[in-house]
C-alpha atoms as an extended CHARMM CRD file, in Angstrom:
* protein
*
       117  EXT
         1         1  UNK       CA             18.9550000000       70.9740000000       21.0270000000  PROA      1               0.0000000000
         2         2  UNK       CA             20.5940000000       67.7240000000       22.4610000000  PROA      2               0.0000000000
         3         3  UNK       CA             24.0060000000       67.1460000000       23.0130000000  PROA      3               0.0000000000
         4         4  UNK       CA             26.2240000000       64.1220000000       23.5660000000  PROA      4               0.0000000000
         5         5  UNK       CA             29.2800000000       62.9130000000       25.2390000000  PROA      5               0.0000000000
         6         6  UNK       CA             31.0740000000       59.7980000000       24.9150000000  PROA      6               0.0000000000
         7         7  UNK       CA             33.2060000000       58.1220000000       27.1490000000  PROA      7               0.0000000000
         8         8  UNK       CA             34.8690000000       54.6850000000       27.8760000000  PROA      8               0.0000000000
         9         9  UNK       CA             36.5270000000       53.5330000000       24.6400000000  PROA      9               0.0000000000
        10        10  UNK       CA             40.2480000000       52.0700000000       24.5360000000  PROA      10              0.0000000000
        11        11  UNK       CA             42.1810000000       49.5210000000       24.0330000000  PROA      11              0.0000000000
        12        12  UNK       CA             41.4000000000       46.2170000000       25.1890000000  PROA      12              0.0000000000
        13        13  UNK       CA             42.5420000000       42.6540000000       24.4330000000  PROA      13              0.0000000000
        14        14  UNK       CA             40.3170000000       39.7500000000       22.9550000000  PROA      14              0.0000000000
        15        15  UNK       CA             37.7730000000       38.2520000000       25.6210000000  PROA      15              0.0000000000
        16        16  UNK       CA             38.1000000000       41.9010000000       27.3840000000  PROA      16              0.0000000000
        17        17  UNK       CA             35.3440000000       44.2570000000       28.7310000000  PROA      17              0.0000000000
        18        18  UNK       CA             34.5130000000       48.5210000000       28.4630000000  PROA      18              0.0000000000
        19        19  UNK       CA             31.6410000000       49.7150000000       29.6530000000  PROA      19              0.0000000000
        20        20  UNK       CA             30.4870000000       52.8420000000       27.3290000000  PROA      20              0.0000000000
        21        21  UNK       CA             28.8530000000       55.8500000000       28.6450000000  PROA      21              0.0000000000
        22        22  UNK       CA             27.1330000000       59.0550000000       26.7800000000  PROA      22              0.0000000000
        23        23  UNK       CA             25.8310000000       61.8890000000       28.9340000000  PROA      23              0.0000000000
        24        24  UNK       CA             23.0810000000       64.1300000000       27.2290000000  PROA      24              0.0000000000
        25        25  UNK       CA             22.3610000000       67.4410000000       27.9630000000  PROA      25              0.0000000000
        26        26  UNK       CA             20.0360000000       70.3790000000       26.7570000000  PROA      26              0.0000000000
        27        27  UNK       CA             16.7260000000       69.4640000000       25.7360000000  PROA      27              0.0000000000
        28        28  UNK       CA             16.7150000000       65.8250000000       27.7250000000  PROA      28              0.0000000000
        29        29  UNK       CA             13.1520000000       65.9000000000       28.6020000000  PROA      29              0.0000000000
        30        30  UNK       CA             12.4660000000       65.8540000000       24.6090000000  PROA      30              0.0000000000
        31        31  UNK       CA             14.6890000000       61.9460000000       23.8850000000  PROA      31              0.0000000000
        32        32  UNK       CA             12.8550000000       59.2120000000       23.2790000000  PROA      32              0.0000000000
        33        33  UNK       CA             14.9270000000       56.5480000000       21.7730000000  PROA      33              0.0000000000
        34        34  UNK       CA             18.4450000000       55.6090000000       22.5510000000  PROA      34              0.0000000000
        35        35  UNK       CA             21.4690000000       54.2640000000       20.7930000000  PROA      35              0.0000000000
        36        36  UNK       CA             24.8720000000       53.0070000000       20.1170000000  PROA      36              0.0000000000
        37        37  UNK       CA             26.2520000000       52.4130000000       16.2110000000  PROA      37              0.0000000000
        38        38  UNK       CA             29.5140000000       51.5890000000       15.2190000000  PROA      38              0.0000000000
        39        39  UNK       CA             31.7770000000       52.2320000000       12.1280000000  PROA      39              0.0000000000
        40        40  UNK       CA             34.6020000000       50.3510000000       11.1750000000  PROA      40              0.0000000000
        41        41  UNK       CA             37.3390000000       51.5320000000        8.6560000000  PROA      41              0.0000000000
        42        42  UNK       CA             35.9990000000       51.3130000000        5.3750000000  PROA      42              0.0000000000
        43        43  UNK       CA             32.2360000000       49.9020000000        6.1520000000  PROA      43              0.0000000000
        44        44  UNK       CA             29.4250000000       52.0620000000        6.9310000000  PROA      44              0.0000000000
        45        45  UNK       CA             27.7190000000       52.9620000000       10.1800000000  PROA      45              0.0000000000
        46        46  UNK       CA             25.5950000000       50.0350000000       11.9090000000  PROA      46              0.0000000000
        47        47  UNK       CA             23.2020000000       49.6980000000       14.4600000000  PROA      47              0.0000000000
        48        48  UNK       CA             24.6530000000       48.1730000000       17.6710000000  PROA      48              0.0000000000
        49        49  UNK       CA             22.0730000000       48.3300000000       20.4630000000  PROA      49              0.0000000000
        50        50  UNK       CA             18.8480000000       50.6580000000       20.3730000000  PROA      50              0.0000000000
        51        51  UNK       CA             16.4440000000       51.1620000000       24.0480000000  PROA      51              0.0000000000
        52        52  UNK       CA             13.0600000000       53.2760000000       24.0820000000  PROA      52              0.0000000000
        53        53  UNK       CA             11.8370000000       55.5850000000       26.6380000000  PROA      53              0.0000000000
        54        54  UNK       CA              9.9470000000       52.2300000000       27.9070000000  PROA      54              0.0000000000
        55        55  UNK       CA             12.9740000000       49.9780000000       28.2390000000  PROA      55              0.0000000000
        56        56  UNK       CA             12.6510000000       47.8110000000       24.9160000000  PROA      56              0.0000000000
        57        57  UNK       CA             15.8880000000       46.8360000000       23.7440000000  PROA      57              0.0000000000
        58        58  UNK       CA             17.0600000000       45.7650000000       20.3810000000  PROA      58              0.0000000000
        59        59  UNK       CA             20.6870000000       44.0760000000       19.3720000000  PROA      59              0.0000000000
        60        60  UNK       CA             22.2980000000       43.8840000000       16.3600000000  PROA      60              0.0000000000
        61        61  UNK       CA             23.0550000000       39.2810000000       15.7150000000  PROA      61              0.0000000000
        62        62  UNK       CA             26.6610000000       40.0880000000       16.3560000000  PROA      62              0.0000000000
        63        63  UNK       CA             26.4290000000       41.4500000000       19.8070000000  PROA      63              0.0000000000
        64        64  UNK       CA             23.3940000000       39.7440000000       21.4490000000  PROA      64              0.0000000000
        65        65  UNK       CA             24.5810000000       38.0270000000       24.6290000000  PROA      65              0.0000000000
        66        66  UNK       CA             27.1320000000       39.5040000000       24.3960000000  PROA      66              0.0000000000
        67        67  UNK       CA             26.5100000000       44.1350000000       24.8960000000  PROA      67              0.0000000000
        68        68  UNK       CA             23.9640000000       44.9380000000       27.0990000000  PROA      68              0.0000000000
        69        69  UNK       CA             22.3280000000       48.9480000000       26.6550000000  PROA      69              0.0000000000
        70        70  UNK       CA             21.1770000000       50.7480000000       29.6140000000  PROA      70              0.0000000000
        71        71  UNK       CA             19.5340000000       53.4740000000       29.8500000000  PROA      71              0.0000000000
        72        72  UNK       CA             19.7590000000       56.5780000000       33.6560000000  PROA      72              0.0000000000
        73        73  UNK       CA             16.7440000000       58.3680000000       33.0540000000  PROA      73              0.0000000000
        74        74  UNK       CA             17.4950000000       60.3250000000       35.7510000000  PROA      74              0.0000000000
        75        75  UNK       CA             21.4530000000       60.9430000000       34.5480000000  PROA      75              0.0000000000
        76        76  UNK       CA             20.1170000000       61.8360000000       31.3390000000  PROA      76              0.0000000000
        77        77  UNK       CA             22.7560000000       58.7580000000       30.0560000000  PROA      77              0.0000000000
        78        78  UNK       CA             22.8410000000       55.2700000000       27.5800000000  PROA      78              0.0000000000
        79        79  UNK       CA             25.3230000000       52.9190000000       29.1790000000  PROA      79              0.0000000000
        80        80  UNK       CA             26.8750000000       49.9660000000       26.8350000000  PROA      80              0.0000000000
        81        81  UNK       CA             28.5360000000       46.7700000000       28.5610000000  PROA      81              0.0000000000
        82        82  UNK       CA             30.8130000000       45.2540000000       26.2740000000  PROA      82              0.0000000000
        83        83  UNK       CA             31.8330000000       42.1050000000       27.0330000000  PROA      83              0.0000000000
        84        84  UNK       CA             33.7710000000       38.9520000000       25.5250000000  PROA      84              0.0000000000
        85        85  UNK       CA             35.4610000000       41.4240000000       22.9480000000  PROA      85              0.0000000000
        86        86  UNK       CA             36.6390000000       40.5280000000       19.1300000000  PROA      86              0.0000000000
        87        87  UNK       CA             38.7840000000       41.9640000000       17.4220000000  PROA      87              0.0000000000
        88        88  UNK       CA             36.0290000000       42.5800000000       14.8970000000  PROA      88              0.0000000000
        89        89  UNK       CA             34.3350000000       44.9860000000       17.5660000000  PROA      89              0.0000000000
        90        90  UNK       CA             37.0780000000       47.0770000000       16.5890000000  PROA      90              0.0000000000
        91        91  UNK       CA             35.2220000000       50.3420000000       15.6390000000  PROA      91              0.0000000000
        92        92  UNK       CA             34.1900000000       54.0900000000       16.2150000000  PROA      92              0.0000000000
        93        93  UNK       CA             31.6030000000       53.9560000000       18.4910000000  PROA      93              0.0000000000
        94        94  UNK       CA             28.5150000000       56.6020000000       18.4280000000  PROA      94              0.0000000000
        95        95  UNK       CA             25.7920000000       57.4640000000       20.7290000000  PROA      95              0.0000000000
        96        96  UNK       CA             22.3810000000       58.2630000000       19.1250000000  PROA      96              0.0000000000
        97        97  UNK       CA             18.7660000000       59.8760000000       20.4680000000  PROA      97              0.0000000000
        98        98  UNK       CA             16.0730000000       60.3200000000       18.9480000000  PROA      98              0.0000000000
        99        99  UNK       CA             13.5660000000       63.7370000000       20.0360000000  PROA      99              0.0000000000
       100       100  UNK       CA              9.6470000000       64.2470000000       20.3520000000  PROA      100             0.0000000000
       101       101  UNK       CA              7.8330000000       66.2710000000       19.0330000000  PROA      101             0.0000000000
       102       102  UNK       CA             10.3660000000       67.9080000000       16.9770000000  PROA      102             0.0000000000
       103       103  UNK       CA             11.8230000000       64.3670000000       15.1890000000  PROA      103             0.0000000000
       104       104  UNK       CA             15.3660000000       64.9570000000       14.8260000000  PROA      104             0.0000000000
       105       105  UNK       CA             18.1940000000       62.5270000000       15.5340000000  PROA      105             0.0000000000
       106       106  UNK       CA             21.3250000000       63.9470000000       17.6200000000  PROA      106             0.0000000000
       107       107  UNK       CA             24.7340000000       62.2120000000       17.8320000000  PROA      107             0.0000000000
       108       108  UNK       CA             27.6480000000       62.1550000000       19.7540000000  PROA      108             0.0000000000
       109       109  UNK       CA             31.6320000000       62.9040000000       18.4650000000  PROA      109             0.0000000000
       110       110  UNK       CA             32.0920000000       59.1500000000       18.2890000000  PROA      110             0.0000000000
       111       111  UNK       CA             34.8620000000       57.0910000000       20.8660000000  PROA      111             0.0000000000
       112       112  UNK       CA             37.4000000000       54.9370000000       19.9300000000  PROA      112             0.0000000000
       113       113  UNK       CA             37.2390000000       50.8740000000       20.7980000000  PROA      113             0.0000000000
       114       114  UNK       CA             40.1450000000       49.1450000000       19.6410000000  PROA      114             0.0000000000
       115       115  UNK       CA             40.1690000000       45.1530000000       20.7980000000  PROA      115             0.0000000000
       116       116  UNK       CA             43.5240000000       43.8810000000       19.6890000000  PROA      116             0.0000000000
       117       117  UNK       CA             46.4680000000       41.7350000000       21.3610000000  PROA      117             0.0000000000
């Protein structure tokens, strides 16, 4: 068993940063891949930003140069830098890992990211 903890989300004004942060505990030794996926009010989940154990990253076209993931192997945590904000980031934000061997996805509660004027 993994679990998850979000932190970081809030309000924040167009062109503004937050820096995301999800702590896993438990079974830590067993994640693999690691994630962030948003959902907005009345759209479904999407991918955001995904890392491996080995560092490859992968961006969804509306964040690249934009987010940056990061991944504290040794604080068992998956870091997202958001920066330049739109109000069209607007969204729950969720933290995602992936285990080995057992394959089983965990996620966090969610956190709230809310970039308005």
């Amino acid at each position: 068993q993994v679990q998850l903890v979000e932190s970081g989300g809030g309000l924040v004004q167009p062109g503004g940063s937050l820096r995301l942060s999800c702590a896993a505990s438990g079974s830590v030794l067993t994640i693999t891949n690691m994630g962030w996926y948003r959902q907005a009010p009345g759209k479904q989940r999407e991918l955001v930003a995904t890392i491996t154990a080995g560092g490859s990253t992968n961006y969804a076209d509306s964040v690249k140069g934009r987010f940056t993931i990061l991944r504290e192997d040794g604080k068992n945590t998956v870091l997202l830098q958001m920066n330049s904000l739109k109000p069209e980031d607007t969204a729950v934000y969720y933290c995602q890992v992936d285990t080995y061997p057992i394959l089983r996805q965990y996620w966090g509660q969610g956190t709230q990211v809310t970039v308005s004027s």
